[in-house]
Phi, psi and omega in degrees: 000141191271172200255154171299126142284178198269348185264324145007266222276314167317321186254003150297339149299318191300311209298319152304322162287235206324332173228297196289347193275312185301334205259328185264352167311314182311284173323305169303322189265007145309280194308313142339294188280352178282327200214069187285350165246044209219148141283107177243150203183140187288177177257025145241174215078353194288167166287169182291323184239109160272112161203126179295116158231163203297138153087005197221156194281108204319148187251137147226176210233112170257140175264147164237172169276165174203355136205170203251331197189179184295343158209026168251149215233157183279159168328179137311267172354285189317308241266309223212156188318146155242185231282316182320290156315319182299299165309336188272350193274296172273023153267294173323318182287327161252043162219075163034075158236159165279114177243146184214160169209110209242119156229155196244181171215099177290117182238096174068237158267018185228146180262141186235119168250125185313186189265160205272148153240131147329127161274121190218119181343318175278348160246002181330305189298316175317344180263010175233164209280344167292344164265162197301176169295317186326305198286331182310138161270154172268138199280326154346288203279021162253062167227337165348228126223000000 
């Protein structure tokens, strides 16, 4: 794969800042007024997993990393929301949805994945990369038993 050039890339911000963002703003606020008892909302920030079951209100699932190798820990950043997840997160949790978050530790080629947590207006924030560390969950001890 060839490297990104700097106008590459310029103008891919511009196309995003100047057309896809103002175009899908646009669009999210049609659709608001189309479907005034309905949620409607962009893909960004969504979590990783949407899953749809029949009669019941869609679950999402974000995954984050939580180790990389055997004793190297992912980025800060990667491992908890970033403010873009966070807002796309208590905006579903406070319109009843359900969000959960499964991290995993990737060891060579196999994966280990942690117990799902339910996400809730009183623990969201622990999953995110804007609260200090002290308040921060350590995602280790959700591998525990």
């Amino acid at each position: 794969m060839r490297p990104k050039s700097k106008k590459a890339s310029k103008g891919g911000k511009d196309a995003h800042l100047y057309t896809i963002g103002p175009s899908h703003k646009k669009c999210g606020n049609v659709l608001k007024r189309k479907y005034p008892k309905q949620l409607v909302t962009s893909t960004t920030g969504m979590p990783d997993f949407v899953i749809i079951r029949k009669n019941k209100a869609p679950q999402f699932t974000e995954l984050k990393p939580c180790r990389l190798a055997k004793n190297q820990r992912a980025s800060y950043k990667s491992m908890y929301l970033s403010q873009t997840q966070e807002r796309k997160n208590s905006w579903l949790i406070k319109h009843g949805m359900h969000v959960s978050m499964i991290y995993y530790n990737k060891s060579g080629k196999r994966f280990r994945f942690s117990r799902e947590v339910k996400l809730t207006s009183k623990n969201y924030k622990s999953f995110c990369f804007s609260t200090p560390w002290e308040k921060r969950i350590d995602p280790d001890d959700l591998f525990k038993p």
